[in-house]
SEFIZA-3560 file (N, C-alpha, C; in Angstrom, 3 decimals):
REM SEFIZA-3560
<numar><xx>0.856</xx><yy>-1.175</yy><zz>0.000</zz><atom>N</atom></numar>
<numar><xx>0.000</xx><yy>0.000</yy><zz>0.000</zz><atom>CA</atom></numar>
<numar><xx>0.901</xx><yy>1.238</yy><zz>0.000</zz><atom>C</atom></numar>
<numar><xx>0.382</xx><yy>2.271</yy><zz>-0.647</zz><atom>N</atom></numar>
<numar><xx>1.530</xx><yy>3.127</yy><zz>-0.977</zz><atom>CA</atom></numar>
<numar><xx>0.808</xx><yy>4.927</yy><zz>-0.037</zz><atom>C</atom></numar>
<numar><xx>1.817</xx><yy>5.418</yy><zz>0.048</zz><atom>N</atom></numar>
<numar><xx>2.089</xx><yy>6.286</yy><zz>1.327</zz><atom>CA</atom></numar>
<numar><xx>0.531</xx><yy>7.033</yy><zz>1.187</zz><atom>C</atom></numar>
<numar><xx>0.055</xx><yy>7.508</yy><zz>-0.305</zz><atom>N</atom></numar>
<numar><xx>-1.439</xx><yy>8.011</yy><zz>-0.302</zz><atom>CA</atom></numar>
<numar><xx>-2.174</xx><yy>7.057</yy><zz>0.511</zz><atom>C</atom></numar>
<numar><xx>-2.415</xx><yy>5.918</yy><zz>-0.233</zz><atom>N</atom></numar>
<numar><xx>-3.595</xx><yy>5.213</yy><zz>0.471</zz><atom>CA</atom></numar>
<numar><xx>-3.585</xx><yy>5.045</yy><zz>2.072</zz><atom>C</atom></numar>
<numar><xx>-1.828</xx><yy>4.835</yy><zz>2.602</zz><atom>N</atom></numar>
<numar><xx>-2.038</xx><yy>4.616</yy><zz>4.215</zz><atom>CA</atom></numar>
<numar><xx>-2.930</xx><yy>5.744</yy><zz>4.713</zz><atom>C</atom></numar>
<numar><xx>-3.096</xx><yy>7.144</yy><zz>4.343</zz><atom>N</atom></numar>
<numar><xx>-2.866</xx><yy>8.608</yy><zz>4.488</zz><atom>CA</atom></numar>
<numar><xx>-4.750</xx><yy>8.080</yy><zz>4.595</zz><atom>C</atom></numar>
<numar><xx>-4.722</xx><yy>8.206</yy><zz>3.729</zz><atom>N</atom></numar>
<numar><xx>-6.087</xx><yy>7.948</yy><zz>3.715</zz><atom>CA</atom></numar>
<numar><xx>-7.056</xx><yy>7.096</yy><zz>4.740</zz><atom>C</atom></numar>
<numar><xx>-6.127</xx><yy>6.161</yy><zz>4.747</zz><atom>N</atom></numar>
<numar><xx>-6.935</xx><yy>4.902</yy><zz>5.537</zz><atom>CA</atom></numar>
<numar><xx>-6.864</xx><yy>5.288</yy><zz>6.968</zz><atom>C</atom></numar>
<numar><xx>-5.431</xx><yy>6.301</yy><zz>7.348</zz><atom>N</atom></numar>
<numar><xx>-5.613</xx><yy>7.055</yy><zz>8.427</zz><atom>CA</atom></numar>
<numar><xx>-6.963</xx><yy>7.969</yy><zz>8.712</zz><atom>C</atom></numar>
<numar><xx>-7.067</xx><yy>9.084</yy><zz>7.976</zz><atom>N</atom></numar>
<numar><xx>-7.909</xx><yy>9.975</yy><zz>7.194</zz><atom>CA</atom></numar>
<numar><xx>-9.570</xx><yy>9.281</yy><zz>7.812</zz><atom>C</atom></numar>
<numar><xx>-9.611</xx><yy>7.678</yy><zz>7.135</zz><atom>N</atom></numar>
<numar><xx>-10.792</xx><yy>7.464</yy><zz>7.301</zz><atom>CA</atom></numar>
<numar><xx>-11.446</xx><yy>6.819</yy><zz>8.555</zz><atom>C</atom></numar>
<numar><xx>-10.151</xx><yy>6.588</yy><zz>9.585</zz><atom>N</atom></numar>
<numar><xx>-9.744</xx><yy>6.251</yy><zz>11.010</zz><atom>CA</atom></numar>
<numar><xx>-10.787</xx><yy>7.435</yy><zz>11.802</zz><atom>C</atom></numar>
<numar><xx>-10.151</xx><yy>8.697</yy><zz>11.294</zz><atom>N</atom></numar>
<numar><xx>-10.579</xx><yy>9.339</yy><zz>12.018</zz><atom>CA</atom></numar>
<numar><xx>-11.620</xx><yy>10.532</yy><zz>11.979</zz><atom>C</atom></numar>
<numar><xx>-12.529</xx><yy>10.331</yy><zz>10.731</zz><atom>N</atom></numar>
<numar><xx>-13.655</xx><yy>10.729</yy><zz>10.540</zz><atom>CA</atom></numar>
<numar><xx>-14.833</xx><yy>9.590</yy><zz>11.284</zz><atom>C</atom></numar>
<numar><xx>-14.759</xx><yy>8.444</yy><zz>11.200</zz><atom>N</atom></numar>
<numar><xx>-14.911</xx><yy>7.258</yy><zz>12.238</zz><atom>CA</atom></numar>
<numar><xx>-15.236</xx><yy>7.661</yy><zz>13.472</zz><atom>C</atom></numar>
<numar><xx>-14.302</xx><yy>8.310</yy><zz>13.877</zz><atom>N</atom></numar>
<numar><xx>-14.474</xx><yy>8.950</yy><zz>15.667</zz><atom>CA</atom></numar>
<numar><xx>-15.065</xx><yy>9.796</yy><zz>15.790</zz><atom>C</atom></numar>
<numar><xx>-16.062</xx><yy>9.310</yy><zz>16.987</zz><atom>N</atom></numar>
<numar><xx>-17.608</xx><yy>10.210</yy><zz>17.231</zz><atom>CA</atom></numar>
<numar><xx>-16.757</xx><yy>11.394</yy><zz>17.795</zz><atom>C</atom></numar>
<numar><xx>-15.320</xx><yy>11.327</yy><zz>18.198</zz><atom>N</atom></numar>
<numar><xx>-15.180</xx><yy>12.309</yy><zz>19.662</zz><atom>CA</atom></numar>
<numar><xx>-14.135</xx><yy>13.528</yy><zz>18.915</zz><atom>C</atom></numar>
<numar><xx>-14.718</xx><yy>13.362</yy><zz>17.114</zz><atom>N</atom></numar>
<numar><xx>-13.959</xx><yy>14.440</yy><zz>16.633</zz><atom>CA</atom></numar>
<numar><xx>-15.190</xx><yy>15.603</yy><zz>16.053</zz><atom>C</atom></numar>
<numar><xx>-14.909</xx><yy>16.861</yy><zz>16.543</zz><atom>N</atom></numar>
<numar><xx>-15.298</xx><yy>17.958</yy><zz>16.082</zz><atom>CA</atom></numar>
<numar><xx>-15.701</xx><yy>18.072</yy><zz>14.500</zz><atom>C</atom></numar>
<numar><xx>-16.970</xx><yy>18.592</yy><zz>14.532</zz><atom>N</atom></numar>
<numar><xx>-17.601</xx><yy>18.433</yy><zz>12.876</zz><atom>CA</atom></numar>
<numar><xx>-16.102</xx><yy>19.541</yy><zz>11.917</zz><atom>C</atom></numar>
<numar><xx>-15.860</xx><yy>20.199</yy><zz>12.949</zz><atom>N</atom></numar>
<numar><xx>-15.487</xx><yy>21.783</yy><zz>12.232</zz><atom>CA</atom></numar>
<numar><xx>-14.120</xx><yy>21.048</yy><zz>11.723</zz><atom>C</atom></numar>
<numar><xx>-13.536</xx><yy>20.177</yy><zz>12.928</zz><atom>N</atom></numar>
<numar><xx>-12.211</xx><yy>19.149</yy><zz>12.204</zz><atom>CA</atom></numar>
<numar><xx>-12.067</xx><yy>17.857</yy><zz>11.064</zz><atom>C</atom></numar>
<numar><xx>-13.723</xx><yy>17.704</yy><zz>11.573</zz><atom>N</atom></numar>
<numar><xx>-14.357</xx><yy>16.141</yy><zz>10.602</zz><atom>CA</atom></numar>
<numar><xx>-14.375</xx><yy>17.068</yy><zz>8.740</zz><atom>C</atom></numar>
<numar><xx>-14.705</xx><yy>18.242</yy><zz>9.188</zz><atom>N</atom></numar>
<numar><xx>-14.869</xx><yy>19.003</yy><zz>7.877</zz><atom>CA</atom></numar>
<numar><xx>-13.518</xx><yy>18.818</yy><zz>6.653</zz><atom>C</atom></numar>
<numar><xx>-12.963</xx><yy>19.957</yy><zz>7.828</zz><atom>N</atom></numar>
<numar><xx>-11.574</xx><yy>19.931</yy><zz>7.279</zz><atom>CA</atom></numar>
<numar><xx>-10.757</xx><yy>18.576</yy><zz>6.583</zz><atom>C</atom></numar>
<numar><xx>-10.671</xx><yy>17.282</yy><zz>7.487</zz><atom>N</atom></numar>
<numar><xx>-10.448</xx><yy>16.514</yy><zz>7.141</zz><atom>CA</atom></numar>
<numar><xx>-11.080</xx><yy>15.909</yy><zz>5.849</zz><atom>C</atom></numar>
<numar><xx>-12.320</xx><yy>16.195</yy><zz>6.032</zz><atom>N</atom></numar>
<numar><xx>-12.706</xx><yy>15.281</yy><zz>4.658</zz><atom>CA</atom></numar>
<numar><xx>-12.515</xx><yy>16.013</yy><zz>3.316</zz><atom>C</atom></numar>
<numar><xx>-12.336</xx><yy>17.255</yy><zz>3.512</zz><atom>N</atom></numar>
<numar><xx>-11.604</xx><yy>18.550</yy><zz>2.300</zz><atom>CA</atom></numar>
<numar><xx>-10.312</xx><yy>18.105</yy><zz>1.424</zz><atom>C</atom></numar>
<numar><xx>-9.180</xx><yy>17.506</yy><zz>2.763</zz><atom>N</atom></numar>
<numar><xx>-8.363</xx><yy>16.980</yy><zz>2.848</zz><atom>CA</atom></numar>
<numar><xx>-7.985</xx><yy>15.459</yy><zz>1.894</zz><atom>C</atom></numar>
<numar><xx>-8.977</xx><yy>14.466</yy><zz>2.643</zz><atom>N</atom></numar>
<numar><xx>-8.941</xx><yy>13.694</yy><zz>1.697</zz><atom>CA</atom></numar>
<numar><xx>-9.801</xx><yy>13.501</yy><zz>0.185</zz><atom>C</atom></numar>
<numar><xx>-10.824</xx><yy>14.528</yy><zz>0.031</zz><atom>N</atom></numar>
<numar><xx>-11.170</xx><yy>14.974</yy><zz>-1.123</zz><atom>CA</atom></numar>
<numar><xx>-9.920</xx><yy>14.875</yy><zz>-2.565</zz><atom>C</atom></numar>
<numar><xx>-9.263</xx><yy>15.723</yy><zz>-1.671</zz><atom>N</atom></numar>
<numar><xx>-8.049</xx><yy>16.454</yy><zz>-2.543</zz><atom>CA</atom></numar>
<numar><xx>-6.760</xx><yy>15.004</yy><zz>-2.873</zz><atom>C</atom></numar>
<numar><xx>-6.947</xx><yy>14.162</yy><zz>-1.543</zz><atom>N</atom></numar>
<numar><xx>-5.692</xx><yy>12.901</yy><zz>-2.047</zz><atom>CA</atom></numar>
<numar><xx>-6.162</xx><yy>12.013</yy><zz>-3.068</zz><atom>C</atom></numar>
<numar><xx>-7.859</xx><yy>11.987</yy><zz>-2.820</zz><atom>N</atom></numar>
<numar><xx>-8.247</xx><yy>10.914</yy><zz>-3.705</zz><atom>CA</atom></numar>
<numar><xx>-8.120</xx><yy>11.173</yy><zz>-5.265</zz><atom>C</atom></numar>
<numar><xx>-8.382</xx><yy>12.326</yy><zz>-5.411</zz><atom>N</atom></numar>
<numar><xx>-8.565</xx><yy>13.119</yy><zz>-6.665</zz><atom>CA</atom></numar>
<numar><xx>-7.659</xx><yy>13.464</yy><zz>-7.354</zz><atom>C</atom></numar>
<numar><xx>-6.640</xx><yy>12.442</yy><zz>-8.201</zz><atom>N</atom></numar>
<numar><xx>-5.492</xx><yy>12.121</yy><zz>-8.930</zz><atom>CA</atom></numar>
<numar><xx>-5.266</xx><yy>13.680</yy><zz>-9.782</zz><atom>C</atom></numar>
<numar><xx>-5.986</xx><yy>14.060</yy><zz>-9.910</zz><atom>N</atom></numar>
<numar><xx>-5.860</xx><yy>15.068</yy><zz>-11.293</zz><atom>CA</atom></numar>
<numar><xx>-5.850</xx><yy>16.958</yy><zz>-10.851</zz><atom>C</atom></numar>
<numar><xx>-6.457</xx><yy>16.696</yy><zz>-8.937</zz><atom>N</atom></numar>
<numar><xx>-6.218</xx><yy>18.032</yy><zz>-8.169</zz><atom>CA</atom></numar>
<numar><xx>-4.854</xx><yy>18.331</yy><zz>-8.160</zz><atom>C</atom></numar>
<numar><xx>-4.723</xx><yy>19.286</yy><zz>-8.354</zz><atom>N</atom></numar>
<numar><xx>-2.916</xx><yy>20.170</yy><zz>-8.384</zz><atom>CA</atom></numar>
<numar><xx>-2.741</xx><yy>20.918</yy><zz>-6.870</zz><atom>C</atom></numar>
<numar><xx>-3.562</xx><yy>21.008</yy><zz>-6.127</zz><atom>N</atom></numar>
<numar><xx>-3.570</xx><yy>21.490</yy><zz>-4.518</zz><atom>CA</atom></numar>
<numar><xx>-1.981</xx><yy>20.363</yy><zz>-3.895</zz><atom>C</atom></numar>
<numar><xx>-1.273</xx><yy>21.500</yy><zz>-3.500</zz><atom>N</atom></numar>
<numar><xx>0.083</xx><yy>20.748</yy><zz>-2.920</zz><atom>CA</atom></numar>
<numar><xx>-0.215</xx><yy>20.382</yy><zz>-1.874</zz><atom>C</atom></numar>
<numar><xx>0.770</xx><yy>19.416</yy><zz>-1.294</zz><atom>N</atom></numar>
<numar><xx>0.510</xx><yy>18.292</yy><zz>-0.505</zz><atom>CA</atom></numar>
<numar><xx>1.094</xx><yy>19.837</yy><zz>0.921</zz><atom>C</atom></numar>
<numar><xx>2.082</xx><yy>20.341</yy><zz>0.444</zz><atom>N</atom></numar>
<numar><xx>1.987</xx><yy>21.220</yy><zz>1.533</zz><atom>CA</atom></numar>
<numar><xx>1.051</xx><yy>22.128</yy><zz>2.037</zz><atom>C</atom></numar>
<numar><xx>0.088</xx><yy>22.111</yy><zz>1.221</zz><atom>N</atom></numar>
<numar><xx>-1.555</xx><yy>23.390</yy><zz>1.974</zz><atom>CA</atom></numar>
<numar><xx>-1.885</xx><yy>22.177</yy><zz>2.373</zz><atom>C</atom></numar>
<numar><xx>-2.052</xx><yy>20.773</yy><zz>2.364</zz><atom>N</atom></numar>
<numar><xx>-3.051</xx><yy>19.602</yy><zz>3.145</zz><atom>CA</atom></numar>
<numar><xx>-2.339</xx><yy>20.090</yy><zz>4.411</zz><atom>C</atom></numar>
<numar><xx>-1.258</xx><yy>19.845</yy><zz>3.933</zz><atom>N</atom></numar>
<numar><xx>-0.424</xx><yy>19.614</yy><zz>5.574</zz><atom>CA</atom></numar>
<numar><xx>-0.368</xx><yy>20.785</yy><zz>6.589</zz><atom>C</atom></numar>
<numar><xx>-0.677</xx><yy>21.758</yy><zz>5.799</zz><atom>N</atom></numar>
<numar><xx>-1.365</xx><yy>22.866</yy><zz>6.803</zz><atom>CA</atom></numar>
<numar><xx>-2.200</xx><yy>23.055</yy><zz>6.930</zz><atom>C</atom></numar>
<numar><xx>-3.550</xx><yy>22.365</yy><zz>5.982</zz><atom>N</atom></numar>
<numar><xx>-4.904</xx><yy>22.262</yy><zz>6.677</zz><atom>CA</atom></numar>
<numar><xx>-4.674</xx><yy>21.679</yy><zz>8.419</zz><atom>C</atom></numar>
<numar><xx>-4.461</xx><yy>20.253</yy><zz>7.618</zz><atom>N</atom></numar>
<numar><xx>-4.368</xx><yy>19.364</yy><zz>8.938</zz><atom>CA</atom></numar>
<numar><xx>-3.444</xx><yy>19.389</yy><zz>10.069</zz><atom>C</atom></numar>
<numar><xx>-2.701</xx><yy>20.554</yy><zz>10.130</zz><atom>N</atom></numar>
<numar><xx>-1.669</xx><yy>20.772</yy><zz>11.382</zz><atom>CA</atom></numar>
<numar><xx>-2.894</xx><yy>21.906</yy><zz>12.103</zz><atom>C</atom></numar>
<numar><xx>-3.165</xx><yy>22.931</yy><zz>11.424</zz><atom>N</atom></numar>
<numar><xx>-4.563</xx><yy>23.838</yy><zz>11.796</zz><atom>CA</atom></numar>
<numar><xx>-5.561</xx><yy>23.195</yy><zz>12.222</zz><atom>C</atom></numar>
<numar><xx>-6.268</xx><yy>22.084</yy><zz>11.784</zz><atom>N</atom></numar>
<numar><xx>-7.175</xx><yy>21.274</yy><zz>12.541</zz><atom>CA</atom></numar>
<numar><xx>-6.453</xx><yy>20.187</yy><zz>13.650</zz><atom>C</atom></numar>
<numar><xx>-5.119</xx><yy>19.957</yy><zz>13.917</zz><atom>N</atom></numar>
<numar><xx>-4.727</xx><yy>19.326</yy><zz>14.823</zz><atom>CA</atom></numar>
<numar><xx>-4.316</xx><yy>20.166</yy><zz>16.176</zz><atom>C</atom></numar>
<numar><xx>-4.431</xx><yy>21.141</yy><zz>15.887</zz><atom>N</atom></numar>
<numar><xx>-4.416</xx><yy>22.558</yy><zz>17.205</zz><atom>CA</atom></numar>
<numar><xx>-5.978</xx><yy>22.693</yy><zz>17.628</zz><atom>C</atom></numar>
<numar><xx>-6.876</xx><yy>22.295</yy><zz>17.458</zz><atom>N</atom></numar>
<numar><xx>-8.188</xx><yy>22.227</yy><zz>17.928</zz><atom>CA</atom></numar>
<numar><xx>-8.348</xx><yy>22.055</yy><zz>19.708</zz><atom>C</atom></numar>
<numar><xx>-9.074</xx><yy>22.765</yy><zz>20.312</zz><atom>N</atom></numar>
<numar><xx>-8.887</xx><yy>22.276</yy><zz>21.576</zz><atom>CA</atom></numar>
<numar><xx>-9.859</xx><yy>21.070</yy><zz>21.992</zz><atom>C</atom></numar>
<numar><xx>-10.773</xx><yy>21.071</yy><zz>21.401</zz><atom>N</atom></numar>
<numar><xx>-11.913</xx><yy>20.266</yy><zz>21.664</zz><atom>CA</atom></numar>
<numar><xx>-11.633</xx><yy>18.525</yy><zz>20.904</zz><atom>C</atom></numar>
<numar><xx>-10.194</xx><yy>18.755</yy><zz>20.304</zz><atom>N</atom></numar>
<numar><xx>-9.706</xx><yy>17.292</yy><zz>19.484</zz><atom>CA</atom></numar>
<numar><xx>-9.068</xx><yy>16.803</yy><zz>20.944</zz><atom>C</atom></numar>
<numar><xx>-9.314</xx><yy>15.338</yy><zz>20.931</zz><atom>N</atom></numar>
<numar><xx>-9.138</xx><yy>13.857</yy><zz>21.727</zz><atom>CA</atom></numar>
<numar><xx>-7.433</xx><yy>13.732</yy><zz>21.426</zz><atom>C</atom></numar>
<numar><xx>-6.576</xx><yy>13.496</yy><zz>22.194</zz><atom>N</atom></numar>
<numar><xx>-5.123</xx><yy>13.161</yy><zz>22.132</zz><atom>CA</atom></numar>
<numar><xx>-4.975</xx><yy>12.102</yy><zz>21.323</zz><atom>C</atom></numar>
<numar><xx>-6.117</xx><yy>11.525</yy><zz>20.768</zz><atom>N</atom></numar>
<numar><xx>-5.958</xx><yy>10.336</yy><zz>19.989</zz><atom>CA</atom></numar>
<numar><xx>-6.126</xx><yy>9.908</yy><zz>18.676</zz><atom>C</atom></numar>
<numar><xx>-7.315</xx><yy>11.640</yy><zz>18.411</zz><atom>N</atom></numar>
<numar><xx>-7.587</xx><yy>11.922</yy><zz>17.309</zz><atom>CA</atom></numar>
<numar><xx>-6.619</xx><yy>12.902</yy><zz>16.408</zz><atom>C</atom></numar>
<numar><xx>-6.000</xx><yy>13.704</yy><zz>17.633</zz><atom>N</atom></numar>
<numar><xx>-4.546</xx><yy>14.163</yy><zz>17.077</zz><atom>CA</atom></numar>
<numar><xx>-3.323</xx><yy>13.331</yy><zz>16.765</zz><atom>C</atom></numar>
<numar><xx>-3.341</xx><yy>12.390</yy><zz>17.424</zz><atom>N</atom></numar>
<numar><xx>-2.389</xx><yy>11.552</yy><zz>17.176</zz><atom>CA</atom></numar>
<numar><xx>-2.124</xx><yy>10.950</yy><zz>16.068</zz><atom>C</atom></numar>
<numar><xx>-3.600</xx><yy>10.628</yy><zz>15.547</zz><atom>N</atom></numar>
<numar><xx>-3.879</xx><yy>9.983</yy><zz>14.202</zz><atom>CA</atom></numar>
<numar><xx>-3.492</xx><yy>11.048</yy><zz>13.039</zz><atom>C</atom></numar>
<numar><xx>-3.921</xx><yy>12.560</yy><zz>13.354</zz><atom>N</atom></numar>
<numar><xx>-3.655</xx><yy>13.211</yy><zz>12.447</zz><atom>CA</atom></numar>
<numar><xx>-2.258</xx><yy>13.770</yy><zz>12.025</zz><atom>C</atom></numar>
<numar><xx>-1.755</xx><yy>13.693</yy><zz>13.392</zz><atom>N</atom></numar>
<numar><xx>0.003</xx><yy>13.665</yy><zz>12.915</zz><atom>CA</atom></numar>
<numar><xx>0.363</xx><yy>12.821</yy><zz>12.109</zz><atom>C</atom></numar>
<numar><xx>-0.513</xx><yy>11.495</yy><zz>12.172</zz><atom>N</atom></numar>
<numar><xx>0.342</xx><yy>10.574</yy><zz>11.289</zz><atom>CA</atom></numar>
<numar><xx>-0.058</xx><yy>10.528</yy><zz>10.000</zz><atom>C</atom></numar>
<numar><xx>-0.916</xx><yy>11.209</yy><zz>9.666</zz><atom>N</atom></numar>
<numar><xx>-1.579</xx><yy>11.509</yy><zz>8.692</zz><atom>CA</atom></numar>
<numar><xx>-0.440</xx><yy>12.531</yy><zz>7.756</zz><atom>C</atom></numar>
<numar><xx>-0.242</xx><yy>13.524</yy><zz>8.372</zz><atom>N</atom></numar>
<numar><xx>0.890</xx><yy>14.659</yy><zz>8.210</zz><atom>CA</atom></numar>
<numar><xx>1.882</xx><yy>13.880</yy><zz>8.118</zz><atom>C</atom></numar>
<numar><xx>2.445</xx><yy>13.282</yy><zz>8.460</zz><atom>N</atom></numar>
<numar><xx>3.923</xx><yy>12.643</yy><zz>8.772</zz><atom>CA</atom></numar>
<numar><xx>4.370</xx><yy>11.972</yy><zz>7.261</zz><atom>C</atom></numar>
<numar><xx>2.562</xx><yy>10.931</yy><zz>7.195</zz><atom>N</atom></numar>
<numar><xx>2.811</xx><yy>10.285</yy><zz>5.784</zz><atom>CA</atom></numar>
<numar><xx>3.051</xx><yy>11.242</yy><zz>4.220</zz><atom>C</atom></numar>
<numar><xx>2.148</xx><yy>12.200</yy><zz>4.532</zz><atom>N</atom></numar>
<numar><xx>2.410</xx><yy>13.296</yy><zz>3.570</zz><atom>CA</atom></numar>
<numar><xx>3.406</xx><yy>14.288</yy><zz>3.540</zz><atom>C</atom></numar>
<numar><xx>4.243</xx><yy>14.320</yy><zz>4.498</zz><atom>N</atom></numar>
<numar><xx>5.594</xx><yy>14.689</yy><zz>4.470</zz><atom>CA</atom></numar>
<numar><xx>6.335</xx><yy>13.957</yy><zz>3.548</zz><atom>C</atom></numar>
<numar><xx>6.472</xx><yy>12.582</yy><zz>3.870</zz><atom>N</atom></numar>
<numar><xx>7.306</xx><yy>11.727</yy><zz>3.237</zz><atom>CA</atom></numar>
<numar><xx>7.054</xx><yy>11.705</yy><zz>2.010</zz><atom>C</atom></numar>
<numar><xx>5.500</xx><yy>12.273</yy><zz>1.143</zz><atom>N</atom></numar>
<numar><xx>5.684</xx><yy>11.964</yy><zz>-0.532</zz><atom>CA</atom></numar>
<numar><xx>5.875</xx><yy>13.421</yy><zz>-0.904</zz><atom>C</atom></numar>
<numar><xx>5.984</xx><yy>14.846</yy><zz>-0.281</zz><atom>N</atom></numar>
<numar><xx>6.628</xx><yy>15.701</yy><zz>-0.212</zz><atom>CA</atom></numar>
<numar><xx>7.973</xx><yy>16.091</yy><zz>-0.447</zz><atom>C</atom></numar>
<numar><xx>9.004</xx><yy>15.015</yy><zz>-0.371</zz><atom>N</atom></numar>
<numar><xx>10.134</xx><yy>15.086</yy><zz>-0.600</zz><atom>CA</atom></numar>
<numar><xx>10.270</xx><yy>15.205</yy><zz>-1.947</zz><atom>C</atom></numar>
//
């Protein structure tokens, strides 16, 4: 499985979780809108600052951030 799809499968981890904020559930799904969609030109670096901006949320679960770092982390790596 290649670094998009983990991203994703993260992505879909944590729209899953009741104990995440619509306003972050939003963002996120904007997010993976944009990975699925082979032919969007949106750089992987505005995702990764969507989702660092929705991982500063106060009302996000330490667990739901957690997930979203790794979310970021994976999209770092096809960033290079």
């Amino acid at each position: 499985m290649g670094d998009v799809e983990q991203a994703i499968t993260l992505i879909e981890d944590i729209l899953n979780d009741h104990g995440v904020p619509r306003n972050v559930k939003s963002s996120i799904e904007r997010t993976m809108e944009h990975l699925e969609n082979e032919d969007d030109d949106v750089k992987i670096s505005t995702l990764i600052g969507v989702l660092d901006e929705a991982s500063n949320d106060p009302n996000l679960s330490l667990y739901a951030r957690t997930k979203i770092w790794d979310v970021v982390s994976k999209l770092e790596e096809l960033n290079k």
